[in-house]
DONULUM-666483 format. One record per residue (C-alpha): residue in one letter; z, x, y. Coordinates in nm, 4 decimals. Example, Ala and Ser with C-alpha at 12.3 -4.5 7.8 and 13.67 -1.06 7.14 Angstrom:
<atoms>
+---------+----------+----------+----------+
: residuo :        w :        u :        v :
+---------+----------+----------+----------+
:       A :   0.7800 :   1.2300 :  -0.4500 :
:       S :   0.7140 :   1.3670 :  -0.1060 :
+---------+----------+----------+----------+
</atoms>
This chain:
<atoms>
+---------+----------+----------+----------+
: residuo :        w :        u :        v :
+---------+----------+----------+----------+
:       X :  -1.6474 :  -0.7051 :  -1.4656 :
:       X :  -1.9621 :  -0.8467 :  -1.3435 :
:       X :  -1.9710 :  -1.2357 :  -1.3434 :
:       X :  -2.3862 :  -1.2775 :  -1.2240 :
:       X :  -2.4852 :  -1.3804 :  -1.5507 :
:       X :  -2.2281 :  -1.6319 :  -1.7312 :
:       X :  -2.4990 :  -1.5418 :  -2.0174 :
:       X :  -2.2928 :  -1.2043 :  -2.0138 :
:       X :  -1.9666 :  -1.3209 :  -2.1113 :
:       X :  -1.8098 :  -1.1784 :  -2.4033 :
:       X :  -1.4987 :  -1.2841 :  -2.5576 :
:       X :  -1.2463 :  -0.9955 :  -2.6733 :
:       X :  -0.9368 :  -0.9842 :  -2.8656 :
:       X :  -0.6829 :  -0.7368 :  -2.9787 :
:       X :  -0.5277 :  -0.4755 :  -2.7318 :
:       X :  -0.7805 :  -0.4199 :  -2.4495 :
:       X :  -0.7056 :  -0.0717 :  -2.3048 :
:       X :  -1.0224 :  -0.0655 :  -2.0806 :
:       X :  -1.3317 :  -0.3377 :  -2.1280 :
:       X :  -1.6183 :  -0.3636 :  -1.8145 :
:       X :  -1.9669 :  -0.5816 :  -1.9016 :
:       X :  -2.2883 :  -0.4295 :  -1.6438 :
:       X :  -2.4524 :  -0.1216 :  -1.5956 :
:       X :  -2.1812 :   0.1519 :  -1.4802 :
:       X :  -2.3079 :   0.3334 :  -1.1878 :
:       X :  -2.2316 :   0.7233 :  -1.0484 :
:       X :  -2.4374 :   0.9605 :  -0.8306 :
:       X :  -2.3158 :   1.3001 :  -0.9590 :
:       X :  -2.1335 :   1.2277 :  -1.3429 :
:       X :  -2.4215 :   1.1030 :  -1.5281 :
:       X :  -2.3504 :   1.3399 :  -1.7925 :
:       X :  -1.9831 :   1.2594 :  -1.8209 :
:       X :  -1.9142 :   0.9264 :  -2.0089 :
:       X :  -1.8380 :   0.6546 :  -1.7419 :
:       X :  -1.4170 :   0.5736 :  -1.7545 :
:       X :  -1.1854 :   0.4930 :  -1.4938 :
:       X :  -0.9314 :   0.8062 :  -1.3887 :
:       X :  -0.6328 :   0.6512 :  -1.5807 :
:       X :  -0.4316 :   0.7063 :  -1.2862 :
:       X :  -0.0762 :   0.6114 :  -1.3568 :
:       X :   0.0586 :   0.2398 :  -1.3198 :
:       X :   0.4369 :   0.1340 :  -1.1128 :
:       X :   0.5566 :  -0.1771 :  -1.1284 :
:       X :   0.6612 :  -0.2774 :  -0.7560 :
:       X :   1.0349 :  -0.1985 :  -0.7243 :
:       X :   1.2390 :  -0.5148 :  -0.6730 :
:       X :   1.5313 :  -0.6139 :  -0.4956 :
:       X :   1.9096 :  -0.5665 :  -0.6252 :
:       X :   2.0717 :  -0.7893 :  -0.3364 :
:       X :   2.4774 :  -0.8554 :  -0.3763 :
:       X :   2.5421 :  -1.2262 :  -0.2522 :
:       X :   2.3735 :  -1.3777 :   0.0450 :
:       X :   2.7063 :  -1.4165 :   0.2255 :
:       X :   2.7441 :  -1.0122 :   0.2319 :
:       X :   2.4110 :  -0.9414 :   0.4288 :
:       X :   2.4383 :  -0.8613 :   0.7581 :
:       X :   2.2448 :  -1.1060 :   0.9946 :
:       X :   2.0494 :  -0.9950 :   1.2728 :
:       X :   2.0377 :  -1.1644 :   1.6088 :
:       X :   1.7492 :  -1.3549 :   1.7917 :
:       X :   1.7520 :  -1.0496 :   2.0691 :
:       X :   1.5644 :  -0.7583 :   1.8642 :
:       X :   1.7059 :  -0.5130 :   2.1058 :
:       X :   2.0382 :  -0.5668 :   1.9641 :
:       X :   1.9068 :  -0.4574 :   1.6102 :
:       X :   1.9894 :  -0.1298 :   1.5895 :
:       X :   2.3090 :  -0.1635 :   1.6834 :
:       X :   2.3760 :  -0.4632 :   1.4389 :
:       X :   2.1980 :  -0.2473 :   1.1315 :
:       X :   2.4174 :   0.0063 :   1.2308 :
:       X :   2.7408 :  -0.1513 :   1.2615 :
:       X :   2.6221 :  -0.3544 :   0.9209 :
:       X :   2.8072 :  -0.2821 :   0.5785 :
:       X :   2.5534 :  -0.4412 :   0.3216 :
:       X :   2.2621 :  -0.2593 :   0.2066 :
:       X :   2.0684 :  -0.5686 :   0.2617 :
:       X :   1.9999 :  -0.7136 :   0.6261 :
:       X :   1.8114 :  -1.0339 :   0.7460 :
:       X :   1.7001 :  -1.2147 :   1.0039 :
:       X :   1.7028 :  -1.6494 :   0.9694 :
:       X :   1.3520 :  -1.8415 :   0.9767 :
:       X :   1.2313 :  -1.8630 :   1.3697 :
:       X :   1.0746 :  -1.6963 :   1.6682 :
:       X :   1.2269 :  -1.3690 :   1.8167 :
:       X :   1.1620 :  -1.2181 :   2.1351 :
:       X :   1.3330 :  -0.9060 :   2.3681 :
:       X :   1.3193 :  -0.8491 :   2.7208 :
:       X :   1.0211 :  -0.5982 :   2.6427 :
:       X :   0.6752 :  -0.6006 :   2.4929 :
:       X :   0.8440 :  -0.3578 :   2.2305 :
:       X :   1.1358 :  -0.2437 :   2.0486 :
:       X :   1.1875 :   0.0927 :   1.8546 :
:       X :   1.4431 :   0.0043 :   1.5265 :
:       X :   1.5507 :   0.2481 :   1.2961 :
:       X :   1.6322 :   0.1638 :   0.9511 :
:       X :   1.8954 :   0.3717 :   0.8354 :
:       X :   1.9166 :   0.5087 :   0.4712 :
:       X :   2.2395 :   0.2744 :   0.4258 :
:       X :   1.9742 :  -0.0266 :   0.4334 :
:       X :   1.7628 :  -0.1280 :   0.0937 :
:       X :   1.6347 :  -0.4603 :   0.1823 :
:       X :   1.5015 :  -0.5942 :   0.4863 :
:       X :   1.4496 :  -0.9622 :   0.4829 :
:       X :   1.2572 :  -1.1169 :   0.7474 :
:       X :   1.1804 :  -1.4556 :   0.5720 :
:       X :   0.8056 :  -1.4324 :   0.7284 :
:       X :   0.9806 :  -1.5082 :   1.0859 :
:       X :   0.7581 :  -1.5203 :   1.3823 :
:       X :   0.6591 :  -1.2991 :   1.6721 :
:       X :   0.7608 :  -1.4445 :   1.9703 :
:       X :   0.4114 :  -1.3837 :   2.1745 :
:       X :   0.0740 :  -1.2290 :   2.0653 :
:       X :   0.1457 :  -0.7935 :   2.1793 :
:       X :   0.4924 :  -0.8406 :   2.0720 :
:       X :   0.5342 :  -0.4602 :   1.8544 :
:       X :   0.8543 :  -0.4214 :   1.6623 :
:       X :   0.8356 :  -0.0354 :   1.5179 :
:       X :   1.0605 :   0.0478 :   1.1855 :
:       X :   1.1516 :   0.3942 :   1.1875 :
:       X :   1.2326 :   0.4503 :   0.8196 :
:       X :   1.4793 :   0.7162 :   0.7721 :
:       X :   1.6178 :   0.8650 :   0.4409 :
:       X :   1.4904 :   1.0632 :   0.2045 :
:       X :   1.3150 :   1.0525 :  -0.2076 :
:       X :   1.7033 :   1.0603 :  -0.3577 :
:       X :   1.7729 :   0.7319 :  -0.1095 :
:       X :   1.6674 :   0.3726 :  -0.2746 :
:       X :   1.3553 :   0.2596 :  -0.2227 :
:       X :   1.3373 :   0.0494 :   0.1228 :
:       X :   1.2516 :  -0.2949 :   0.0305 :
:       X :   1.0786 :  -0.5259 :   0.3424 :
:       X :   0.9697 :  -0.8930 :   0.3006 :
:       X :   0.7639 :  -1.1001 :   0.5468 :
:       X :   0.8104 :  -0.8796 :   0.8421 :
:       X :   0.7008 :  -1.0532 :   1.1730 :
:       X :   0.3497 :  -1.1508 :   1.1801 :
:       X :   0.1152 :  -0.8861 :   1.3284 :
:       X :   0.4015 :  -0.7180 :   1.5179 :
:       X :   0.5474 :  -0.4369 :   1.2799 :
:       X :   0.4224 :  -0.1253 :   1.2745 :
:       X :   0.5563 :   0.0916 :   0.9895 :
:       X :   0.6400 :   0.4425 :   1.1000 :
:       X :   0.6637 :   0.5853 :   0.7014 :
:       X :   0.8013 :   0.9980 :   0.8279 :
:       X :   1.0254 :   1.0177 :   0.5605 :
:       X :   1.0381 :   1.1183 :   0.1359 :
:       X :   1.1611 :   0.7866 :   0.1032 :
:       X :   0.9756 :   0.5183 :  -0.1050 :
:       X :   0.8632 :   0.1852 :   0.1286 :
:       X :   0.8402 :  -0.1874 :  -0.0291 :
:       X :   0.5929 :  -0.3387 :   0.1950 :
:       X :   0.5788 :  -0.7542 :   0.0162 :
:       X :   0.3895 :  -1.0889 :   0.1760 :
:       X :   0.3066 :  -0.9087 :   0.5179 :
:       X :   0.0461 :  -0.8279 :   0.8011 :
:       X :   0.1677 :  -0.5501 :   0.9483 :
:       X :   0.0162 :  -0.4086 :   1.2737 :
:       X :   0.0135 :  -0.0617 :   1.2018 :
:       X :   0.1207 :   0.1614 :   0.8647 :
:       X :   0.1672 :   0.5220 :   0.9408 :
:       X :   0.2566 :   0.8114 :   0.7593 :
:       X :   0.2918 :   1.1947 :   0.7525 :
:       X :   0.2159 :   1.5194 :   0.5699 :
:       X :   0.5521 :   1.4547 :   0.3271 :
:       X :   0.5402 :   1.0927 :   0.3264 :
:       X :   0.6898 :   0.9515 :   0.0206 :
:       X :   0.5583 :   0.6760 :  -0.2428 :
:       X :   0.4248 :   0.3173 :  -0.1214 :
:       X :   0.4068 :  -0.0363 :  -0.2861 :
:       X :   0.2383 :  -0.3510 :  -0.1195 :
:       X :   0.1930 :  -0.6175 :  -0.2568 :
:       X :   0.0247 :  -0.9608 :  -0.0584 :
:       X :   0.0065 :  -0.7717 :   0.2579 :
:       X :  -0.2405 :  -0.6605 :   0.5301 :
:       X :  -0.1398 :  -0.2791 :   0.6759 :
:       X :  -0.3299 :  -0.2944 :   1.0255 :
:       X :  -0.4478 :  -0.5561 :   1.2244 :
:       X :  -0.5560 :  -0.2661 :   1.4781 :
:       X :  -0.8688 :  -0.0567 :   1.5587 :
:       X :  -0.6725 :   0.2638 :   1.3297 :
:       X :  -0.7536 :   0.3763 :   1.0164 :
:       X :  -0.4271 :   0.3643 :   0.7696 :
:       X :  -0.3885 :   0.7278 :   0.6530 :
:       X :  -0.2460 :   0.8443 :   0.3138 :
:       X :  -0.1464 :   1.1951 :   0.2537 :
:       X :  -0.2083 :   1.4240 :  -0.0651 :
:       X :   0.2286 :   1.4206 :  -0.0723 :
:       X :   0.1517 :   0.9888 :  -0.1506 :
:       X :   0.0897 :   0.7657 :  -0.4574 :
:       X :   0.0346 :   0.4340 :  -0.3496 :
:       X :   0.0352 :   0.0956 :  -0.5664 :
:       X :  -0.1534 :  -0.1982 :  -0.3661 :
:       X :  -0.1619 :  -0.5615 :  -0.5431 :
:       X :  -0.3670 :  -0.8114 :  -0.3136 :
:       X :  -0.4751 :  -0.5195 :  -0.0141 :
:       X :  -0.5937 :  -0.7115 :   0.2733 :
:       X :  -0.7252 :  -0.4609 :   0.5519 :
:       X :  -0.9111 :  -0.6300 :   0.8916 :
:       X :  -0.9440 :  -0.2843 :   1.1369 :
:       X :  -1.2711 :  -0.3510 :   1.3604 :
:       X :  -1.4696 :  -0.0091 :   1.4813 :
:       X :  -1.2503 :   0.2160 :   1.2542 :
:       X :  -1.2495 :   0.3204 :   0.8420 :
:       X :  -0.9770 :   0.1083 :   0.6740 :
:       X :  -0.8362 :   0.3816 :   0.4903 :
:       X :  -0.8108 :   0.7673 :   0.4767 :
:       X :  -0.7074 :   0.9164 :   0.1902 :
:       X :  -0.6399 :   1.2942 :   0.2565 :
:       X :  -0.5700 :   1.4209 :  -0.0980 :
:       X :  -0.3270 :   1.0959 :  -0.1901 :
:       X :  -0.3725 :   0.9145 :  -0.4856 :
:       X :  -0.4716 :   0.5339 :  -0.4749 :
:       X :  -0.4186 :   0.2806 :  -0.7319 :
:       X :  -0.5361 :  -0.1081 :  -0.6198 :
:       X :  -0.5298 :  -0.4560 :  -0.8253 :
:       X :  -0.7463 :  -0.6910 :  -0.5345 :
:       X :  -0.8659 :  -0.5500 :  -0.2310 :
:       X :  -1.0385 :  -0.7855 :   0.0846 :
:       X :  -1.1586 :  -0.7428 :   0.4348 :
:       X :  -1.3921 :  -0.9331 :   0.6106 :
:       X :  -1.4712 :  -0.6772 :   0.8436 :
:       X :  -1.7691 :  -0.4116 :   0.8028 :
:       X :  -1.6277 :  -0.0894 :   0.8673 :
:       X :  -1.6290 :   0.1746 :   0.6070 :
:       X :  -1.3488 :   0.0568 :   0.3225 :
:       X :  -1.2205 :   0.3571 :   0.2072 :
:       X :  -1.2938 :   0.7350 :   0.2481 :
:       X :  -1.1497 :   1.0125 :   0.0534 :
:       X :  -1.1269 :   1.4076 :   0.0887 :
:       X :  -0.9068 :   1.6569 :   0.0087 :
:       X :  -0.9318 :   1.6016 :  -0.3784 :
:       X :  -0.7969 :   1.2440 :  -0.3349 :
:       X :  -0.8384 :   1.0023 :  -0.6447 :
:       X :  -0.8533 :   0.6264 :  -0.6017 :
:       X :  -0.9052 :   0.3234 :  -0.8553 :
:       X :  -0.9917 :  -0.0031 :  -0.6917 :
:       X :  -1.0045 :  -0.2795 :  -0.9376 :
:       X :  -1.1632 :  -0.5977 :  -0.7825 :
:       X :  -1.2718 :  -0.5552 :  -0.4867 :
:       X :  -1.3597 :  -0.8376 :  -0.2198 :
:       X :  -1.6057 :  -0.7850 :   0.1131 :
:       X :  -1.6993 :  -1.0496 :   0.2974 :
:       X :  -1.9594 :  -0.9256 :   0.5277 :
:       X :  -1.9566 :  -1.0999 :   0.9065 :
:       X :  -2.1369 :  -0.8890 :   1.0905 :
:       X :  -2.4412 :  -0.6567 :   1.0624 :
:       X :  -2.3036 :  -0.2723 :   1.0267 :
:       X :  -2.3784 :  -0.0011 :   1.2133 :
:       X :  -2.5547 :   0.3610 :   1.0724 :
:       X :  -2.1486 :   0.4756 :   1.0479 :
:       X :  -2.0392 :   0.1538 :   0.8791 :
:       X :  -2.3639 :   0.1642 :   0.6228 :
:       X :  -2.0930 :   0.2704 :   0.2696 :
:       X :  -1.8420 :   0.1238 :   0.1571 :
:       X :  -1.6608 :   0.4598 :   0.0236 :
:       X :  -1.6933 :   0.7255 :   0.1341 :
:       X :  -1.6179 :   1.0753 :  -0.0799 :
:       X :  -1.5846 :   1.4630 :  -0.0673 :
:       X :  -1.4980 :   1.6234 :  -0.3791 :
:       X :  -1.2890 :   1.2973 :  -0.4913 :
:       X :  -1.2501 :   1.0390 :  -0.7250 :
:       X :  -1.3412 :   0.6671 :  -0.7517 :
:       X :  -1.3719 :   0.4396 :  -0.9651 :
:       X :  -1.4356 :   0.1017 :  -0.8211 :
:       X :  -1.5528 :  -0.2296 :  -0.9027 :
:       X :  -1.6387 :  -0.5201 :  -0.6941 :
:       X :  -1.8063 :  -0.7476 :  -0.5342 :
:       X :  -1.9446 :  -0.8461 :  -0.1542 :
:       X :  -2.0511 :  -1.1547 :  -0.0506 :
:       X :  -2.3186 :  -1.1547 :   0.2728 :
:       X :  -2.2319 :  -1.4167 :   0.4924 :
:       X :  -2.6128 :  -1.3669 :   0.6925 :
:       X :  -2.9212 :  -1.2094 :   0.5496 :
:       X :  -2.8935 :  -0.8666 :   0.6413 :
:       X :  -2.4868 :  -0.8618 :   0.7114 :
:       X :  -2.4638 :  -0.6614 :   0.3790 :
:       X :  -2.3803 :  -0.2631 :   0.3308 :
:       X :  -2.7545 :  -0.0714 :   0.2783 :
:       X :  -2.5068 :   0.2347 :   0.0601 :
:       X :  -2.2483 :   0.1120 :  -0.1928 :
:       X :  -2.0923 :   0.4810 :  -0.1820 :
:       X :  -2.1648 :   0.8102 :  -0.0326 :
:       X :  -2.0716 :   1.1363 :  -0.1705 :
:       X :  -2.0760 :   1.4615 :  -0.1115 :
:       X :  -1.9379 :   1.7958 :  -0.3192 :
:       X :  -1.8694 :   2.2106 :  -0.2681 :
:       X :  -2.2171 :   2.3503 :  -0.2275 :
:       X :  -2.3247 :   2.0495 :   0.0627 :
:       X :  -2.5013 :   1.8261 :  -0.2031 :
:       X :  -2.4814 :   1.4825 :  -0.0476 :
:       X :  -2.6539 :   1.1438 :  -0.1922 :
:       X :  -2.5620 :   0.7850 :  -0.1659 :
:       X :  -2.5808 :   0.5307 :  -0.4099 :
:       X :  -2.7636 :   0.2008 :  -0.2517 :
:       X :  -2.7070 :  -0.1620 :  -0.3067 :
:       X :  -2.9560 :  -0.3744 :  -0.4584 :
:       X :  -3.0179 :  -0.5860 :  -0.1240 :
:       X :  -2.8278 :  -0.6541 :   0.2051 :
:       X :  -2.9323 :  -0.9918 :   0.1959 :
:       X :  -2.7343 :  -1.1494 :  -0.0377 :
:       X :  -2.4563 :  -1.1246 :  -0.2773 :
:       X :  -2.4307 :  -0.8097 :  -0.4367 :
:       X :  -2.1593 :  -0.6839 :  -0.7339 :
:       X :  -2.1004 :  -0.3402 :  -0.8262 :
:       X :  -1.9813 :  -0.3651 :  -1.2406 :
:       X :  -1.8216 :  -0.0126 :  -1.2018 :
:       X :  -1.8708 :   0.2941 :  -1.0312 :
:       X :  -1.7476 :   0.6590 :  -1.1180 :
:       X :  -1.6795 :   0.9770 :  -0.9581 :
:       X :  -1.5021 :   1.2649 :  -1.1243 :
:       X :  -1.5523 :   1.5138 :  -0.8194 :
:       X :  -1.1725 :   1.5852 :  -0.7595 :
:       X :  -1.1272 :   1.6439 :  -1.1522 :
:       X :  -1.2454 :   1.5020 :  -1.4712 :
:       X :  -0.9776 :   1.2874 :  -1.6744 :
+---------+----------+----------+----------+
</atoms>
């Protein structure tokens, strides 16, 4: 929806099943009638914890975790409100299959470089793996597995994942804090609700043929947001850059696509005259034809109403 002009505002009633107010945008599909990809909606799956007195509690010495997730006979496993620390500048846990909830009650790191790495194990017939608040900036999320990952009210260090990575849900949550892209793979659907992504000198997300559904995306940061290849299909709705710095020739689009999908709509906010983005999207299809589609001005604040791309396949 674009909000420049509070002249614009219309009022609607009834059953909206898609309503955008602004000129739709698209560099290649001007013939096709301008529509999201109707990519399919998951609700985030919740928590089904037995009572709080079952969980198994783990210690203030991380490098007794494994051992106290494996010995552990609930399903759900926490750690109380504090600071935790190990005799190292990082631990290795894995997270068995028997565990579906990991609560870590937003607990703190004990020192800035402090990594804690989840190993999820299991596989797409285990329950979904469920993790809350995981230490600030020190998880990284090693996804290897068919299994679904929970990722709620986090910023994570790292997410990775794999060629046969299975489904992921964040909601509230930040997935690097590093100078790595976060990868999805074409075997991936992931649901984002309030995406925060801050990678300096690095794209915030690769989408190799996955498909990418988003309610509320930020950064602050001006590296490229999102680029997609491999027939990937993405739908951002709302997005949020606030532009710090003045980009580079490789940070000058936003998205970035080859034969994929988008649709997108957003908004950036310049902090300096001449911080914004000079391309809103790039795109390129089979044959080598290659365009971008510019913003209005890098010296202000900018909104893109909606944009469209129907180069992995039409809806």
């Amino acid at each position: 929806m674009d909000s420049s002009n509070a002249a614009d505002v219309e009022t609607l009633t009834g059953n909206i099943a898609q309503h955008w107010s602004g000129t739709p945008q698209t560099i290649f599909d001007a013939a096709s009638t301008p529509d999201s990809l109707h990519l399919p909606e998951e609700e985030t799956p919740q928590a089904n914890d037995a009572a709080p007195s079952t969980w198994t509690m783990l210690g203030s010495d991380v490098s007794q975790w494994n051992a106290e997730l494996a010995s552990g006979t609930s399903p759900t496993a926490y750690v109380p409100p504090g600071q935790y620390l190990s005799s190292s500048g990082s631990q290795v846990i894995d997270v068995p299959a028997s565990v579906n909830h990991l609560q870590f009650y937003t607990a703190m790191r004990g020192s800035v470089g402090y990594v804690i790495t989840l190993n999820i194990e299991g596989t797409s017939a285990d329950a979904p793996l469920i993790i809350d608040g995981c230490l600030y900036e020190s998880c990284i999320f090693n996804h290897l597995t068919s299994r679904t990952v929970v990722i709620n009210d986090t910023t994570g260090n790292l997410y990775n994942a794999q060629v046969g990575s299975g489904n992921l849900f964040v909601e509230d949550s930040g997935l690097s804090t590093t100078t790595v892209p976060v990868t999805f793979y074409s075997t991936q659907k992931v649901w984002a609700r309030q995406l925060n992504l801050e990678q300096k000198g690095a794209d915030k997300i690769d989408c190799v043929g996955c498909t990418l559904w988003a309610l509320g995306y930020k950064t602050e940061q001006d590296t490229t947001d999102l680029v997609l290849t491999a027939g990937a299909k993405a739908e951002l709705f709302g997005f949020f850059n606030y532009q710090l710095s003045v980009p580079t020739a490789a940070e000058s689009s936003n998205f970035v696509l080859t034969d994929s999908s988008l649709f997108a709509s957003g908004w950036t906010e310049v902090n300096i005259s001449g911080y914004g983005a000079p391309d809103w999207v790039t795109e390129t299809r089979s044959g080598g034809n290659s365009s971008s589609l510019k913003t209005s001005t890098t010296t202000t604040n900018v909104s893109l109403p909606m944009f469209y791309s129907f180069g992995a396949t039409k809806p």
